[in-house]
ROKEPA-36360 format. One line per 2 residues: number of its first residue (from 0); their letters; for each residue x negated, y negated, z negated of C-alpha. Coordinates in nm, 3 decimals. Each point is the difference from the previous one (the first is absolute). Example, Ala and Ser with C-alpha at 12.3 -4.5 7.8 and 13.67 -1.06 7.14 Angstrom:
<rs>
0) as) -1.230:0.450:-0.780 ~ -0.137:-0.344:0.066
</rs>
This chain:
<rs>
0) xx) 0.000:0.000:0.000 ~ -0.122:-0.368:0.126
2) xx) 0.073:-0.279:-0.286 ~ -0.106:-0.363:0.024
4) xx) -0.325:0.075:-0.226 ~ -0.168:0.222:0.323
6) xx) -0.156:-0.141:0.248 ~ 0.196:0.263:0.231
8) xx) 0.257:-0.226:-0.047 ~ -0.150:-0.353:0.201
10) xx) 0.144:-0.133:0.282 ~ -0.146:-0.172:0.277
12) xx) 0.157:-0.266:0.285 ~ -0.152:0.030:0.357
14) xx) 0.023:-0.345:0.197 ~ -0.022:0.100:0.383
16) xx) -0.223:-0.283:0.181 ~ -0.007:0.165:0.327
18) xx) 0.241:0.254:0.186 ~ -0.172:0.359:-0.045
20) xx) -0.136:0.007:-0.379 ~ -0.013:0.353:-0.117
22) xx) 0.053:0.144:-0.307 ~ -0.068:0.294:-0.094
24) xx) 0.078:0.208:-0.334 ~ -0.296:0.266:-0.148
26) xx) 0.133:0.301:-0.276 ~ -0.160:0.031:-0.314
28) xx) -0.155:0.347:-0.080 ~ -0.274:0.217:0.083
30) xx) 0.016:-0.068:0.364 ~ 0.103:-0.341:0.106
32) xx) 0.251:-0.012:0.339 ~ 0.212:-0.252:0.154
34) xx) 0.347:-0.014:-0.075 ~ 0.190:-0.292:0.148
36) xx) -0.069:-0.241:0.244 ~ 0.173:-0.348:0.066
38) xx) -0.052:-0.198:0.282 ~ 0.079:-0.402:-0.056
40) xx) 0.042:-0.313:0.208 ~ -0.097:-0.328:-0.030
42) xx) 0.190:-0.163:-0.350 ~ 0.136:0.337:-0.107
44) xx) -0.037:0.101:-0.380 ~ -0.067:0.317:-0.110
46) xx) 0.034:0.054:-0.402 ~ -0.186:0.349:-0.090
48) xx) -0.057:0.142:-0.336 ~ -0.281:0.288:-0.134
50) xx) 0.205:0.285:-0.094 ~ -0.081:0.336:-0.115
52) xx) -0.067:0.125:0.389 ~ -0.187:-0.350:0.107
54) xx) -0.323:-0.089:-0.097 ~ -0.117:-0.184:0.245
56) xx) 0.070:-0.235:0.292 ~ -0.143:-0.062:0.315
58) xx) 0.086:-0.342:0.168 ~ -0.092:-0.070:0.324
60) xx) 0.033:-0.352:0.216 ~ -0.026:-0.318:-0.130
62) xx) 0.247:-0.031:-0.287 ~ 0.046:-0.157:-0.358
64) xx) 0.007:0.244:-0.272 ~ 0.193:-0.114:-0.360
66) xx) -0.095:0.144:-0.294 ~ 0.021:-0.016:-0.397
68) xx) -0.379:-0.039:0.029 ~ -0.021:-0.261:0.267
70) xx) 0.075:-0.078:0.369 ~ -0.201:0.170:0.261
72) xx) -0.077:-0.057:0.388 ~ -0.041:0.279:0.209
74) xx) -0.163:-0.019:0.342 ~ -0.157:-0.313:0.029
</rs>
């Protein structure tokens, strides 16, 4: 079970700045695989969050990433 104290539990907003950004969601476990893929367009949002079955993320394209840590730019 996910509660507000694990950091399973963050959530992250995805800023398209051009048409084509990828992202891309990696398992947890002993082997790490890809299992879900969005595709966005310029000034579409995407709000994720780290779950029991996503560890990672994989963002690519030029794109603003939101975060309870700070904002991030991706591709530039």
């Amino acid at each position: 079970m996910i509660n507000e104290d694990n950091a399973a539990s963050d959530y992250i907003a995805i800023l398209a700045n051009e048409d084509g950004v990828n992202i891309i969601g990696l398992t947890r476990g002993k082997d790490t695989k890809f299992h879900h893929t969005e595709k966005l367009d310029k000034g579409e949002v995407y709000i994720a969050q780290f779950t029991e079955n996503t560890s990672a993320m994989k963002i690519r394209g030029k794109a603003t990433i939101y975060t309870k840590h700070g904002i991030v730019k991706a591709g530039e």
